[in-house]
C-alpha positions as CSV (number, residue, x, y, z in Angstrom):
1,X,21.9,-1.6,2.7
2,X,20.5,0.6,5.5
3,X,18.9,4.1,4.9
4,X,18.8,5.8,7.6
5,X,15.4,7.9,6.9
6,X,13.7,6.4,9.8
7,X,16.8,6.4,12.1
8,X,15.9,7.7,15.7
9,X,12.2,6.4,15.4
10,X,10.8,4.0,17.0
11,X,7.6,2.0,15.4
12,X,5.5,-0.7,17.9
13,X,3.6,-3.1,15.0
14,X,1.1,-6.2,15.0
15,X,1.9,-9.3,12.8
16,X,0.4,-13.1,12.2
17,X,-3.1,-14.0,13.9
18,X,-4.3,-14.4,17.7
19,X,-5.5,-17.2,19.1
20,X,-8.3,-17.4,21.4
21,X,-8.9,-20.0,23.8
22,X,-11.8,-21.5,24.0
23,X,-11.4,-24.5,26.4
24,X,-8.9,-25.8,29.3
25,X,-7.8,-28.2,26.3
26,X,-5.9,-26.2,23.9
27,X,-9.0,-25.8,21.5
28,X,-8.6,-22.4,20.1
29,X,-10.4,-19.9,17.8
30,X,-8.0,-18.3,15.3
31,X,-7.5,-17.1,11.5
32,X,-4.9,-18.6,8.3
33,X,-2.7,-15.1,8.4
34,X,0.6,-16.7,8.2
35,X,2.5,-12.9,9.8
36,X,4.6,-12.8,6.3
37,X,3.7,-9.2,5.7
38,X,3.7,-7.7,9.5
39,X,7.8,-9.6,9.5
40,X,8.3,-8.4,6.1
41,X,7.0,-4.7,6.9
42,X,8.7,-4.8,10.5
43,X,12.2,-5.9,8.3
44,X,11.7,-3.1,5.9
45,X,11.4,-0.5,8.3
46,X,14.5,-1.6,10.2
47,X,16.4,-1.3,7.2
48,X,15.2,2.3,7.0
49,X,16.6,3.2,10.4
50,X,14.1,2.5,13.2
51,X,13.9,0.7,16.1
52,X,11.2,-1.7,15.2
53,X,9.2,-3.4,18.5
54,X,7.2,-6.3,16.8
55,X,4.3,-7.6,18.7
56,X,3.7,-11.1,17.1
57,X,0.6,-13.5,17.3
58,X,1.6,-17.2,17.1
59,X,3.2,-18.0,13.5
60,X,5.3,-20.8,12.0
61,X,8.0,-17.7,10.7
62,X,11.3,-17.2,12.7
63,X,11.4,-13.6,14.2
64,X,12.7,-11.1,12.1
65,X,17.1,-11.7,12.5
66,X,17.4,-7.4,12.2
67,X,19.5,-6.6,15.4
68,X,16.7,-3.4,15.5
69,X,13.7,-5.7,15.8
70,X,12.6,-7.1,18.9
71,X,10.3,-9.1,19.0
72,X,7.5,-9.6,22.1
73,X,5.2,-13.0,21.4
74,X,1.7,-13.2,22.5
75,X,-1.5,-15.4,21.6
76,X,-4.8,-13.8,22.5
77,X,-6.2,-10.7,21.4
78,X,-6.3,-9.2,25.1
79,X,-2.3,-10.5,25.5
80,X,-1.3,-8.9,22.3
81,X,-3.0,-5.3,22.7
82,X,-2.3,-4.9,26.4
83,X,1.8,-5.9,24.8
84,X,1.1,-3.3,22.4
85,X,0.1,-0.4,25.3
86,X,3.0,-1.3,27.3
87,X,5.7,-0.7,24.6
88,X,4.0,2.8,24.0
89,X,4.6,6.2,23.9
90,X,6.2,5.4,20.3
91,X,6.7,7.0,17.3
92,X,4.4,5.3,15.3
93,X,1.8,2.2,15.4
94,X,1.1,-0.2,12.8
95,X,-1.6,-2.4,13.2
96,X,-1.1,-5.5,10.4
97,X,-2.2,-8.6,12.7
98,X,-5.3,-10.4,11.9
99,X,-7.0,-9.8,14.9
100,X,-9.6,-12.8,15.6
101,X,-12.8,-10.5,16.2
102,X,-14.5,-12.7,18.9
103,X,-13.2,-14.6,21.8
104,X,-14.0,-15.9,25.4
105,X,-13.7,-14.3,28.5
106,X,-12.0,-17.3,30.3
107,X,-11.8,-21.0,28.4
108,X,-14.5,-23.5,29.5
109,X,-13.6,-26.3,31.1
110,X,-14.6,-28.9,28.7
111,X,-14.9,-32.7,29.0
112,X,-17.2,-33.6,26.4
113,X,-18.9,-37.6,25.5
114,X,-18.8,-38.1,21.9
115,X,-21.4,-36.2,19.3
116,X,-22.2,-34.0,22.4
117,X,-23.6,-30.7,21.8
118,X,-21.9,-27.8,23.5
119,X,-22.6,-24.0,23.2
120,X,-20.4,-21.7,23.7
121,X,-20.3,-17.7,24.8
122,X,-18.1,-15.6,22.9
123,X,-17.4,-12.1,23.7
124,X,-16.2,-8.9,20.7
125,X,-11.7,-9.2,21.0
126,X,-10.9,-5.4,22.1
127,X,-10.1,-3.8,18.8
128,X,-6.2,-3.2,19.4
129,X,-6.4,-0.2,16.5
130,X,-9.3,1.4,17.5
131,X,-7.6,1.4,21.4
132,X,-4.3,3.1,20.1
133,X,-5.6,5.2,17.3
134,X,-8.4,6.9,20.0
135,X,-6.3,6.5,23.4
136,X,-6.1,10.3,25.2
137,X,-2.3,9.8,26.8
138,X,-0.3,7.0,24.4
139,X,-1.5,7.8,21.2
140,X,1.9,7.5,18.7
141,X,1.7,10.6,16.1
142,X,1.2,8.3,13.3
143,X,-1.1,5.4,13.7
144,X,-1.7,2.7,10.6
145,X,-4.2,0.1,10.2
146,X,-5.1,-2.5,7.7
147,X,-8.3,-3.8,6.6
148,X,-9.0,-6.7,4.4
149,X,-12.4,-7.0,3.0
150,X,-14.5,-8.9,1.1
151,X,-16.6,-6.4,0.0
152,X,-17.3,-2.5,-0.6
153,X,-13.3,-2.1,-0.2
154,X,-13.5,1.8,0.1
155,X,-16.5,1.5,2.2
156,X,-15.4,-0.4,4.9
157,X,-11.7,1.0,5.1
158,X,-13.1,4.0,5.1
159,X,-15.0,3.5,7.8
160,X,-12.7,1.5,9.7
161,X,-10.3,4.8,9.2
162,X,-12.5,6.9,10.5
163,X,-14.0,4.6,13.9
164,X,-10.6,3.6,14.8
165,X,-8.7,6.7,15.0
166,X,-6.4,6.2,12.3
167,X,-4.3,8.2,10.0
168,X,-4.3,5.8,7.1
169,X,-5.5,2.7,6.7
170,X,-3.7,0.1,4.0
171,X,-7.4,-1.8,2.2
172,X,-7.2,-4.7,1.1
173,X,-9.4,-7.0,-1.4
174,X,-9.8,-10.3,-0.6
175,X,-12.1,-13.1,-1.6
176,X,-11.9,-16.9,-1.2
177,X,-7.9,-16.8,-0.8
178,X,-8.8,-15.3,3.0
179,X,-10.4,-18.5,4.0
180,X,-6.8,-20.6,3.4
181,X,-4.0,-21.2,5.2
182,X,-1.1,-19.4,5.0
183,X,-2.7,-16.9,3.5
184,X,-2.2,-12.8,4.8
């Protein structure tokens, strides 16, 4: 059943993890967030009326069938927030992906000998929320982000809130059950 509450708007979201390249062979740094909860909040919101543009990291899930979602598919943090800028002015922004927080510049070239040490470089992702929520030209009028912590909960969301720009921030407690796959 569709209600139309949210008919006319248009909402550009996150969902499911990034995955950052780290050499010329496919070895990648990434997170377990299966993108169940960015689909199933992207669905929802279709069903409510709006035109629902869903930025997805790589997942195992089909895209979201609603003939209001589309769908864009990216893989690296840089891929998915400059997808996110280009679908904007929108109505609203809601950050759910599990943004890996460190990455490389460009992957290495690697051709390493067996029990061969290798250090690599990382760089800080760009922080997709924090470049919506404080952007001077394309910020939506509602901007959402989520924060899953281990610890001090209201602490962190709080000041994730707060740095990023945000008008609400969805906080949630995790422990051990963060570090398995699948898990959101």
């Amino acid at each position: 059943r569709i209600n139309g509450k949210l008919s006319g708007r248009t909402i550009v979201m996150t969902s499911g993890p990034t995955a950052e390249p780290l050499s010329s062979h496919g070895d990648v740094i990434s997170n377990f967030s299966s993108g169940k909860q960015g689909h199933a909040i992207a669905e929802s919101l279709a069903q409510m009326g709006a035109k629902v543009i869903l930025v997805s990291g790589p997942t195992h899930l089909p895209d979201p069938s609603h003939p209001s979602i589309t769908t864009i598919h990216t893989e690296s943090a840089r891929d998915m927030r400059d997808a996110v800028l280009k679908q904007l002015p929108a109505d609203a922004y809601i950050g759910v992906a599990a943004v890996a927080d460190f990455g490389m510049d460009s992957p290495a070239p690697l051709q390493l000998q067996p029990d061969e040490p290798v250090t690599l470089q990382l760089s800080q992702n760009p922080d997709i929320l924090q470049t919506v929520g404080t952007h001077p030209s394309l910020r939506p009028p509602v901007v959402i982000g989520f924060a899953a912590e281990t610890h001090d909960l209201l602490t962190y969301a709080k000041g994730k809130l707060e740095k990023n720009g945000a008008d609400a921030i969805c906080a949630n407690q995790v422990g051990a059950a963060i570090a398995s796959r699948g898990s959101d």
